[in-house]
N, CA, C and O atoms as a Tinker XYZ file with bonds, in Angstrom:
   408  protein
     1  N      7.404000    7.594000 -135.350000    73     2
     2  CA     8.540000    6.847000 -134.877000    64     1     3
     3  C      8.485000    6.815000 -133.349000    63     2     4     5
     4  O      8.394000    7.876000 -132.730000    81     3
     5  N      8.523000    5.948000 -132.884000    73     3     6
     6  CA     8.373000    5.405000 -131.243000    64     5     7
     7  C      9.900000    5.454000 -130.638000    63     6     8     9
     8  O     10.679000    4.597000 -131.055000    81     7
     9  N     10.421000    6.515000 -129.572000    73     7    10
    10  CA    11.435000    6.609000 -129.101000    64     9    11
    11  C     12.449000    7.189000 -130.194000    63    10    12    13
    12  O     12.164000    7.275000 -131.388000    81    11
    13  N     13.910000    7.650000 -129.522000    73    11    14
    14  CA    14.441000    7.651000 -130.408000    64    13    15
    15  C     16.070000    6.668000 -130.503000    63    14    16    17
    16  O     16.858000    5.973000 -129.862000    81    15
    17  N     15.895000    7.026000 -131.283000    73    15    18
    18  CA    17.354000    5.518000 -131.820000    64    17    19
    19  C     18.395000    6.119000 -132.313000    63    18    20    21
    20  O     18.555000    6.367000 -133.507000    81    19
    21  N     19.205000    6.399000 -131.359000    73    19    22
    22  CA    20.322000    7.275000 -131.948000    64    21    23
    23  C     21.566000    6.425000 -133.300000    63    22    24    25
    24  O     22.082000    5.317000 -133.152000    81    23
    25  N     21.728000    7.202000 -134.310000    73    23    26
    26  CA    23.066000    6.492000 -135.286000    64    25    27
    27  C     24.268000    6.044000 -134.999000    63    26    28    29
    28  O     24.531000    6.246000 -133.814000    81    27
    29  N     24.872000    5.671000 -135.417000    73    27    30
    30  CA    25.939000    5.075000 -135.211000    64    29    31
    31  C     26.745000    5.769000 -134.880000    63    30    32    33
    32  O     27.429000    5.755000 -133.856000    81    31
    33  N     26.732000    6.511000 -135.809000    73    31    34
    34  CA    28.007000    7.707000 -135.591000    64    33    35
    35  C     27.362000    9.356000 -134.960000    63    34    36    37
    36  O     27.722000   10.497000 -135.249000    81    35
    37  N     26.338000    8.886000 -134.053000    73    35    38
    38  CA    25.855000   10.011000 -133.387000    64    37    39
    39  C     26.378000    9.941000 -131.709000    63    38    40    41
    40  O     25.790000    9.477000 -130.732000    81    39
    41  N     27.322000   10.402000 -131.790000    73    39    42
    42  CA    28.120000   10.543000 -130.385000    64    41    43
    43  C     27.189000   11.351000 -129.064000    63    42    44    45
    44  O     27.317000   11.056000 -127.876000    81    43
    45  N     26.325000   12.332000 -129.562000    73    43    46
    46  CA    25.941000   13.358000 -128.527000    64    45    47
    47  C     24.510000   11.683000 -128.191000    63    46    48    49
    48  O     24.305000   11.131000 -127.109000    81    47
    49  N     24.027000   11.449000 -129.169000    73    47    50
    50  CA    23.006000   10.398000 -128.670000    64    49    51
    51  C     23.121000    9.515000 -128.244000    63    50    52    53
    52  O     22.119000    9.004000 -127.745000    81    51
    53  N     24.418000    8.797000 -128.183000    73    51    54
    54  CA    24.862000    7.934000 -127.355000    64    53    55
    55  C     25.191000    8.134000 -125.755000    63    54    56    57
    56  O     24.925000    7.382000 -124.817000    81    55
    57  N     25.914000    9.506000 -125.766000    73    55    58
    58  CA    26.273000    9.809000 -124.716000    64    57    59
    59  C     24.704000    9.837000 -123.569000    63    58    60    61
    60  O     24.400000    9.201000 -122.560000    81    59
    61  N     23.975000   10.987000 -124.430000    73    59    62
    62  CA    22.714000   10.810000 -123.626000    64    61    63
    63  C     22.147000    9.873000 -123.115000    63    62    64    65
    64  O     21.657000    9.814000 -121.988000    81    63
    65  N     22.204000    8.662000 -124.361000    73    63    66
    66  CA    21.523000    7.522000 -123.672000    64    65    67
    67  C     22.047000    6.661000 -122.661000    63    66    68    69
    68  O     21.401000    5.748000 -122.145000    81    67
    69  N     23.574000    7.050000 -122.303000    73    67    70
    70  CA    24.181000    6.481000 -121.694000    64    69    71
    71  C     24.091000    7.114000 -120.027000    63    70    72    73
    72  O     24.152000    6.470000 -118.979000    81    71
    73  N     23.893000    8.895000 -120.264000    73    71    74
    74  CA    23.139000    9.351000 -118.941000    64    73    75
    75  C     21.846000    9.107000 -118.354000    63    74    76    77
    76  O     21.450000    8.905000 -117.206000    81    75
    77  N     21.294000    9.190000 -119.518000    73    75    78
    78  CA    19.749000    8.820000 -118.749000    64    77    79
    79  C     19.310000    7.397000 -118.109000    63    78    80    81
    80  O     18.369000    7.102000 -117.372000    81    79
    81  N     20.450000    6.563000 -118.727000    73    79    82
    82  CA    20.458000    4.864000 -118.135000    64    81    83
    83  C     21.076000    5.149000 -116.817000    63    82    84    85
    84  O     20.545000    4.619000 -115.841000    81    83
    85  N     22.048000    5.856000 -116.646000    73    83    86
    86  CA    23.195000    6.014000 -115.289000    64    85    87
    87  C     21.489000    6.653000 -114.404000    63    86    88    89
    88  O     20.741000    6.071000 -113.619000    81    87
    89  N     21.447000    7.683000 -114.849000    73    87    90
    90  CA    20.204000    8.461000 -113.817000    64    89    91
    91  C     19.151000    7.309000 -113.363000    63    90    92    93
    92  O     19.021000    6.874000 -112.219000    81    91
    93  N     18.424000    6.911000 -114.530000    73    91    94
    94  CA    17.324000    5.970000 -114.122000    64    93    95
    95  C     17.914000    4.568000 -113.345000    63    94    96    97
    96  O     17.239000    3.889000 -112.572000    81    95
    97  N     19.061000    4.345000 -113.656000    73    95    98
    98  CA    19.274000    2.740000 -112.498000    64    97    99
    99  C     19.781000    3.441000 -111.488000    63    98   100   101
   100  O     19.776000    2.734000 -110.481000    81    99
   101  N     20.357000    4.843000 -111.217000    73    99   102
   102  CA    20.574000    5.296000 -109.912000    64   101   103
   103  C     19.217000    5.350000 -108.933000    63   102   104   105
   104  O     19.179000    5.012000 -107.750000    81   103
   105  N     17.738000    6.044000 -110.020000    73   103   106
   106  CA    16.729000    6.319000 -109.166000    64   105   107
   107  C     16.439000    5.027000 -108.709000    63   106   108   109
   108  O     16.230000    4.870000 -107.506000    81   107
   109  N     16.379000    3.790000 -109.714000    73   107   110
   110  CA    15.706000    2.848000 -108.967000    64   109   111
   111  C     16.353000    1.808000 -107.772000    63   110   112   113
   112  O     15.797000    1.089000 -106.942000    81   111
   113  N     17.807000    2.075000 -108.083000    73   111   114
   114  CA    18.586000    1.372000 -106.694000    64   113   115
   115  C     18.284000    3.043000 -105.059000    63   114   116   117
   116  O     18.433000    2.949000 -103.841000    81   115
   117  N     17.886000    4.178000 -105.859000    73   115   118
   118  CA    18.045000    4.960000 -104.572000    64   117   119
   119  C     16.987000    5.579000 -103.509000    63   118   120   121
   120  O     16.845000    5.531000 -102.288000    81   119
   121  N     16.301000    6.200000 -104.627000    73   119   122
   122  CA    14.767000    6.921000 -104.894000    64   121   123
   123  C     13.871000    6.543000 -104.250000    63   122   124   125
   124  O     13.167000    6.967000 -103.334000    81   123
   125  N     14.033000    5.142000 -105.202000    73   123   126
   126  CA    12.710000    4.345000 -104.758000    64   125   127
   127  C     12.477000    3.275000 -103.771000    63   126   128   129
   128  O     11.326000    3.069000 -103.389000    81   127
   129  N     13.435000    2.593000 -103.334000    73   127   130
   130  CA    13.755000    2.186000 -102.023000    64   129   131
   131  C     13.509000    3.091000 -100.598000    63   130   132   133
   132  O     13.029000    2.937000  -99.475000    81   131
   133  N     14.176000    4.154000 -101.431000    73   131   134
   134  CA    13.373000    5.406000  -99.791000    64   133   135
   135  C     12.387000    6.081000  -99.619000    63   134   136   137
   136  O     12.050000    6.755000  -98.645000    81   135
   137  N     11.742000    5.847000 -100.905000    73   135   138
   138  CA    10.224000    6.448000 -101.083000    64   137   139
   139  C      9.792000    5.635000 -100.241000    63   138   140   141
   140  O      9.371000    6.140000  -99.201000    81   139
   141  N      9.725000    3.806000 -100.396000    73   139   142
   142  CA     9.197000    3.060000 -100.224000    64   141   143
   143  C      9.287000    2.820000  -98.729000    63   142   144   145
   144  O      8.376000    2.296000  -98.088000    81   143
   145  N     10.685000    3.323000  -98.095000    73   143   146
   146  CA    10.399000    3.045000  -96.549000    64   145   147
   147  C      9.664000    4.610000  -95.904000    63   146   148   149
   148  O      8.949000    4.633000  -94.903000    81   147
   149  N     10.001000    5.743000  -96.661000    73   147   150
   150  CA     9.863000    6.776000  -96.131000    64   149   151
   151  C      7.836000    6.448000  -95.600000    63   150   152   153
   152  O      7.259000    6.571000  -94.520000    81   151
   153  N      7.328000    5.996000  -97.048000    73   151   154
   154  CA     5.713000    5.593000  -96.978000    64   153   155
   155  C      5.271000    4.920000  -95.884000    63   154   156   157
   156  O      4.377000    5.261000  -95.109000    81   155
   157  N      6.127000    3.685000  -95.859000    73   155   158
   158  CA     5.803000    3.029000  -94.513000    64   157   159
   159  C      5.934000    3.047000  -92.894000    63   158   160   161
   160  O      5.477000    2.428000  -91.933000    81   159
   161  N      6.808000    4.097000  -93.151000    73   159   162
   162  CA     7.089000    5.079000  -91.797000    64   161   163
   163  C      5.656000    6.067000  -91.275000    63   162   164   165
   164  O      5.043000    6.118000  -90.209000    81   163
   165  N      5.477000    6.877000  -92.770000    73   163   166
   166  CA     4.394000    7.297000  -92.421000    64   165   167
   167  C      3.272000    6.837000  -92.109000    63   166   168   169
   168  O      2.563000    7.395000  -91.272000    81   167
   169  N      2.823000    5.407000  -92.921000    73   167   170
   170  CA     1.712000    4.949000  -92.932000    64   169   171
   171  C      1.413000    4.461000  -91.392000    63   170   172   173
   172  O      0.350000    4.671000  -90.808000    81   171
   173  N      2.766000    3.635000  -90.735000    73   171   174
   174  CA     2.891000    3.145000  -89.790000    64   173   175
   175  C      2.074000    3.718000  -88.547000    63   174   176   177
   176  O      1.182000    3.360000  -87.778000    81   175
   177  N      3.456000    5.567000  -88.966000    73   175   178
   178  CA     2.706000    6.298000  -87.454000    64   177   179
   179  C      1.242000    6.503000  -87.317000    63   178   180   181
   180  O      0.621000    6.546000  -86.255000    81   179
   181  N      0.526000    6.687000  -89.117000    73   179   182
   182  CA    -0.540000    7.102000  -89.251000    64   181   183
   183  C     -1.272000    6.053000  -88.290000    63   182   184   185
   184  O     -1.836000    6.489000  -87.287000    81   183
   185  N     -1.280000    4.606000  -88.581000    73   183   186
   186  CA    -2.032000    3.482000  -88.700000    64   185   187
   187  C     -2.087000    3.460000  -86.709000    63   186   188   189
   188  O     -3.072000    3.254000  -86.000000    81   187
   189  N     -0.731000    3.736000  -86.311000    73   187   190
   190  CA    -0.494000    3.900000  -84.575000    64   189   191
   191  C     -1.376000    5.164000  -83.677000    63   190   192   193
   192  O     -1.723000    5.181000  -82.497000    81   191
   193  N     -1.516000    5.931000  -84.508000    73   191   194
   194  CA    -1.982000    6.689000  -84.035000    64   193   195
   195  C     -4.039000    6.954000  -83.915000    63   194   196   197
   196  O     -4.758000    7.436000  -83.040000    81   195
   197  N     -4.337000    6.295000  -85.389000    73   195   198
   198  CA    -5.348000    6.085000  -85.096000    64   197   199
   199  C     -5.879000    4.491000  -84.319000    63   198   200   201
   200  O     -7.032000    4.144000  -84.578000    81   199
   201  N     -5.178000    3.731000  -83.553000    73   199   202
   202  CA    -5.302000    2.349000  -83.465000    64   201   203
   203  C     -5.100000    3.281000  -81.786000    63   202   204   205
   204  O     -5.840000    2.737000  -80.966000    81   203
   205  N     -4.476000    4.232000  -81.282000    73   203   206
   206  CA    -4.667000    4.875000  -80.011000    64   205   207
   207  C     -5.668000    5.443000  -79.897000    63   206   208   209
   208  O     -6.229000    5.302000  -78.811000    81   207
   209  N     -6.307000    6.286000  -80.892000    73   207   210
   210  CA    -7.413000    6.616000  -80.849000    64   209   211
   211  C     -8.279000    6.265000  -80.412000    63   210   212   213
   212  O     -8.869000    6.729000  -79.436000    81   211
   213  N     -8.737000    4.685000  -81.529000    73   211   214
   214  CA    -9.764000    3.727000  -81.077000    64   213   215
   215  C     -9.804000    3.186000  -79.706000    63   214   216   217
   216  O    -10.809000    2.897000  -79.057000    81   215
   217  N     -8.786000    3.108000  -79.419000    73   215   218
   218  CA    -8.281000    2.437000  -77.900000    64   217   219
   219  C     -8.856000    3.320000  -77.091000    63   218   220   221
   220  O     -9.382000    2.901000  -76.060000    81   219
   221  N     -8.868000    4.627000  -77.377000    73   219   222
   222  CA    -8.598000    5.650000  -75.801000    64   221   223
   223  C    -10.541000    5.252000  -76.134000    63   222   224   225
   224  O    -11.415000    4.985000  -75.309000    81   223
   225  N    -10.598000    5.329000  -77.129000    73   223   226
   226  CA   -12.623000    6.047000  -77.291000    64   225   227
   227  C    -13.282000    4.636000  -77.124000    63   226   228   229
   228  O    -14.512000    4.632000  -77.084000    81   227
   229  N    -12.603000    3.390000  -77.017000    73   227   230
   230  CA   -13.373000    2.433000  -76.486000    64   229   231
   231  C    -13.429000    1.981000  -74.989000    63   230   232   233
   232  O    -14.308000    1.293000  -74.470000    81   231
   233  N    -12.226000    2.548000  -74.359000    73   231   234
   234  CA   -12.501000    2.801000  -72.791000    64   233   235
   235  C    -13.180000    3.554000  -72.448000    63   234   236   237
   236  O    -13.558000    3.421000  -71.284000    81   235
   237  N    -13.696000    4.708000  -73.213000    73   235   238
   238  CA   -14.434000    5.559000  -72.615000    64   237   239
   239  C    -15.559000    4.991000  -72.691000    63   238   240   241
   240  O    -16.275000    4.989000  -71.689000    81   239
   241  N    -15.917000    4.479000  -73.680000    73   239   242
   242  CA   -17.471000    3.955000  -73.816000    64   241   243
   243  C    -17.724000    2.387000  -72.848000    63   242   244   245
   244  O    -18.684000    1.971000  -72.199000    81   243
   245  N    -16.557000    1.909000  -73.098000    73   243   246
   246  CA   -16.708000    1.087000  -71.556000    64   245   247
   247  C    -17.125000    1.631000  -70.365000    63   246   248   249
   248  O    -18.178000    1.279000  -69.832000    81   247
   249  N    -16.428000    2.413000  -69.929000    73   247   250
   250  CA   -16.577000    2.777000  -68.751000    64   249   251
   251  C    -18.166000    3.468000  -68.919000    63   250   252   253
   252  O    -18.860000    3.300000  -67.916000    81   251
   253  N    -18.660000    4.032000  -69.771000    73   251   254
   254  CA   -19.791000    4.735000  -69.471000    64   253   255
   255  C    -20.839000    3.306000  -69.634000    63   254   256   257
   256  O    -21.846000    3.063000  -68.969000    81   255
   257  N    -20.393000    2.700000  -70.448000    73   255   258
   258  CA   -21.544000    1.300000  -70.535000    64   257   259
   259  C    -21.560000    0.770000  -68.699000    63   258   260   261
   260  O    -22.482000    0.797000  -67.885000    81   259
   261  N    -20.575000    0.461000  -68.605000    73   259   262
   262  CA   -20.007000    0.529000  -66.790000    64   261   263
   263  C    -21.224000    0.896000  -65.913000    63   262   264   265
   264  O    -22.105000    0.426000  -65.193000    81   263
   265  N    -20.712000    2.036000  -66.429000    73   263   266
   266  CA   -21.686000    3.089000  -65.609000    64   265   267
   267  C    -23.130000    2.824000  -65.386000    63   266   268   269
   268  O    -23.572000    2.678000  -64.247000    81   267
   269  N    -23.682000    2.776000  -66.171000    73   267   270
   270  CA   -25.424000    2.568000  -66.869000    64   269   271
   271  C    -25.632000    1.292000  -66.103000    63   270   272   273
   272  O    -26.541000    1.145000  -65.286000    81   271
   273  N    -24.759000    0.399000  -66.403000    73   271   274
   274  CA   -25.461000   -0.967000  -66.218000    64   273   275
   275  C    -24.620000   -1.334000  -64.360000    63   274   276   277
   276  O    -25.321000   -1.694000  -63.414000    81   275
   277  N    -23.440000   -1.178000  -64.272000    73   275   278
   278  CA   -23.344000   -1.363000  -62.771000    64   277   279
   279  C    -24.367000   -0.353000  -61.238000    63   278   280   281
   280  O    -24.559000    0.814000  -60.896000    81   279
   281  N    -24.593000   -1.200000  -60.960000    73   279   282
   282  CA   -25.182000   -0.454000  -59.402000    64   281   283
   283  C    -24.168000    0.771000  -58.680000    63   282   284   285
   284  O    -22.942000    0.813000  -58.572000    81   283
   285  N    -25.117000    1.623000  -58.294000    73   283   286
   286  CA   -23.953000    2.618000  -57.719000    64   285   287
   287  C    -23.859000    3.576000  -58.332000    63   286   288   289
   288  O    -24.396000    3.836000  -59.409000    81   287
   289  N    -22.864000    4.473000  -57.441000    73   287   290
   290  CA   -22.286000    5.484000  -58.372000    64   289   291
   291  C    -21.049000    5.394000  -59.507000    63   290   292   293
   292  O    -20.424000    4.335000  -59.582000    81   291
   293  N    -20.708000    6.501000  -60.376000    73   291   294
   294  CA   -19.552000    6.500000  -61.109000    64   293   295
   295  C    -18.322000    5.541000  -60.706000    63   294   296   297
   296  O    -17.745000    4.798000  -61.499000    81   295
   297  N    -17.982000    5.701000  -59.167000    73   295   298
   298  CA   -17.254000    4.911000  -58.985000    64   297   299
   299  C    -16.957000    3.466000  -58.978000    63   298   300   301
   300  O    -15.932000    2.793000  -59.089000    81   299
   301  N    -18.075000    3.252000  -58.829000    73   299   302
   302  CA   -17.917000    1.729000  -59.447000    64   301   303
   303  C    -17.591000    0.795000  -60.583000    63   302   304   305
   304  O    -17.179000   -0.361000  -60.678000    81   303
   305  N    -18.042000    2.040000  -61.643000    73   303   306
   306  CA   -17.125000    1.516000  -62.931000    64   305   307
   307  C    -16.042000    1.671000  -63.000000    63   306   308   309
   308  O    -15.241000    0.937000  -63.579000    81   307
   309  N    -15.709000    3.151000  -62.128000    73   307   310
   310  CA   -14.044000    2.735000  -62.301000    64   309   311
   311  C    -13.587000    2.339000  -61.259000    63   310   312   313
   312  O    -12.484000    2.803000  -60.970000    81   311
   313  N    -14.096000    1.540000  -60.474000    73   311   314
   314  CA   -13.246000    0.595000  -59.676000    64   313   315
   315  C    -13.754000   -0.893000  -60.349000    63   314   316   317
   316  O    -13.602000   -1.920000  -59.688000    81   315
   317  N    -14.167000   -0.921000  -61.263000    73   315   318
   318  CA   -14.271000   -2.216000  -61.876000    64   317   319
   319  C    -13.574000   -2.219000  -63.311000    63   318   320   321
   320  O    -13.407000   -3.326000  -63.821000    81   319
   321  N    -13.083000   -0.911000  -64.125000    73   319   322
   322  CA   -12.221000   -0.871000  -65.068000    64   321   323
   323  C    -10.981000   -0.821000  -64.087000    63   322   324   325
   324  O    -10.547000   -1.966000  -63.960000    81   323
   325  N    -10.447000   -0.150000  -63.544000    73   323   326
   326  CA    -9.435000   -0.014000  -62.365000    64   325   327
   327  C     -9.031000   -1.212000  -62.287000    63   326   328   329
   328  O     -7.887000   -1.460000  -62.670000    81   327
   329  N     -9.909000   -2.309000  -61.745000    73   327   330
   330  CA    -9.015000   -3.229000  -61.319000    64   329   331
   331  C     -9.001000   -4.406000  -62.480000    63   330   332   333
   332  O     -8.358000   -5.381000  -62.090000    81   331
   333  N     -9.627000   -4.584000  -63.998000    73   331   334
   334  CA    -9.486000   -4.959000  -64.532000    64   333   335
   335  C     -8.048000   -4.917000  -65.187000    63   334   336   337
   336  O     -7.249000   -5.847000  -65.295000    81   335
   337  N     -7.879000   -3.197000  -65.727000    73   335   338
   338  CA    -6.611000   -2.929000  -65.797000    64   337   339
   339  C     -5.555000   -3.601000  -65.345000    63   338   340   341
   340  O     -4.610000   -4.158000  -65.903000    81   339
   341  N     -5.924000   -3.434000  -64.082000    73   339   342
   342  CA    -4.458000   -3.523000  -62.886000    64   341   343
   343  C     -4.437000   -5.175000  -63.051000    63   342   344   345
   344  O     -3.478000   -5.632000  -62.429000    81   343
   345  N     -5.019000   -5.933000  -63.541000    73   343   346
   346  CA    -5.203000   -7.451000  -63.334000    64   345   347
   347  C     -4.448000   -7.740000  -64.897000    63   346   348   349
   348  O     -3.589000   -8.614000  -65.009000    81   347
   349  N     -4.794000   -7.074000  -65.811000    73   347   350
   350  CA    -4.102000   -7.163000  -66.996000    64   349   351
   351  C     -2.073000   -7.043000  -67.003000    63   350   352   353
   352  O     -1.153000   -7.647000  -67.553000    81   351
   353  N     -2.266000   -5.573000  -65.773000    73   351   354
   354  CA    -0.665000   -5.493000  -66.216000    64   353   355
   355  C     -0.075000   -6.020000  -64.890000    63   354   356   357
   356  O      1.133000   -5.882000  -64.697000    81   355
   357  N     -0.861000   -6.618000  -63.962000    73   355   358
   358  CA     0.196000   -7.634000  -62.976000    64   357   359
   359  C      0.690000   -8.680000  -64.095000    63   358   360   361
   360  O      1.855000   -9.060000  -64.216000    81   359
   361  N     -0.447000   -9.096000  -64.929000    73   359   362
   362  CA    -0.359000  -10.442000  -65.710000    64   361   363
   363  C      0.672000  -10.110000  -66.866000    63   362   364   365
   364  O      1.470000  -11.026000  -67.063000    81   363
   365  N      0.805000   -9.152000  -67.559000    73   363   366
   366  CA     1.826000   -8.836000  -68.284000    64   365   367
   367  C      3.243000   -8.489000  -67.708000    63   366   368   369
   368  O      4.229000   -8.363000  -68.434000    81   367
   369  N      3.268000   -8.345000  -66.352000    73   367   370
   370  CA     4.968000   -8.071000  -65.820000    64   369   371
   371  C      5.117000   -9.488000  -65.365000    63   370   372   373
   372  O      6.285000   -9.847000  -65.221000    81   371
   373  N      4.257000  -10.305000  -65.126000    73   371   374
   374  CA     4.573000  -11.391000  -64.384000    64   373   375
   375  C      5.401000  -12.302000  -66.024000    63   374   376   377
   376  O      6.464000  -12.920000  -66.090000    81   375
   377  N      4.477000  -12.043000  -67.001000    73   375   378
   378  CA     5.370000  -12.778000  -68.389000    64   377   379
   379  C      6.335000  -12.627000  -68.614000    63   378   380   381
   380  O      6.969000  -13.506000  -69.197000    81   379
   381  N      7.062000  -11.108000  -68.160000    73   379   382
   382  CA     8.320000  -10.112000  -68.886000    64   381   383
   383  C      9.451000  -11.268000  -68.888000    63   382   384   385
   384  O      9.346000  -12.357000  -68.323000    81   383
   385  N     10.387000  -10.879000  -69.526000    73   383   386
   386  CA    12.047000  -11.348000  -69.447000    64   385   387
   387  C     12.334000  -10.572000  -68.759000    63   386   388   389
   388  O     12.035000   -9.394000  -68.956000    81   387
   389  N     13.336000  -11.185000  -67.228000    73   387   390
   390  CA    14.283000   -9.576000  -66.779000    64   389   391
   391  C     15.555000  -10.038000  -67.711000    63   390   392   393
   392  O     15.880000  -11.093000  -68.255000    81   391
   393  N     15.995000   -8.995000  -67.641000    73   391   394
   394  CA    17.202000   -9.096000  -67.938000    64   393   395
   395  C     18.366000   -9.079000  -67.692000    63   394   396   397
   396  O     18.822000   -7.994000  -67.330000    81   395
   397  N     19.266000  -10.218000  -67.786000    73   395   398
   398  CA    20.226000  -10.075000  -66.811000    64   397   399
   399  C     21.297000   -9.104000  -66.779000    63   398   400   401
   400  O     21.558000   -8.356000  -67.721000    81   399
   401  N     22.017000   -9.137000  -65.486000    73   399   402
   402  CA    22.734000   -7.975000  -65.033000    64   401   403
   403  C     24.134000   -8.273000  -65.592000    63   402   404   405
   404  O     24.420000   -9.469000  -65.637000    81   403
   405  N     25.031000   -7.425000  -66.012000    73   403   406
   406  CA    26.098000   -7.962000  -66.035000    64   405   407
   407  C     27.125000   -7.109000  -65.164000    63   406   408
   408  O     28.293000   -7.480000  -65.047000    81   407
């Protein structure tokens, strides 16, 4: 017999089935909605944190590619990442919104 099917006149099996419906539409309006953001919170920071990673370890290898292939000493790559940088975030404050004062 598959599940069970409480009688008619079985009061305690009704009642049950009437808790375990209350429990299970509570989990799925409660539970599982916050599982579901709690995951993406994590996944998020996970996904941010290795996406800094990559970031920090591909400047480095810039700069050493820099290095190898520009004339000079060390400094020249980083005065040629240096001012790449600095050319990036003039160009990004120059886009900003200010915001107005009130």
């Amino acid at each position: 017999m598959s599940g069970y099917q409480p009688q008619s006149d079985d009061l305690a099996g009704k009642v049950t089935g009437k808790v375990i419906g209350t429990v299970d539409r509570l989990n799925s309006l409660s539970a599982k909605p916050l599982t579901l953001i709690a995951r993406g919170l994590v996944f998020g920071m996970l996904g941010g944190v290795l996406a800094l990673t990559v970031l920090v370890l591909l400047i480095i290898g810039a700069l050493r590619a820099l290095d190898i292939y520009l004339p000079g000493e060390v400094w020249s790559a980083h005065l040629a990442l240096g001012s790449l940088f600095t050319l990036l975030g003039l160009f990004v404050w120059r886009m900003r919104k200010p915001t107005a004062h009130k």
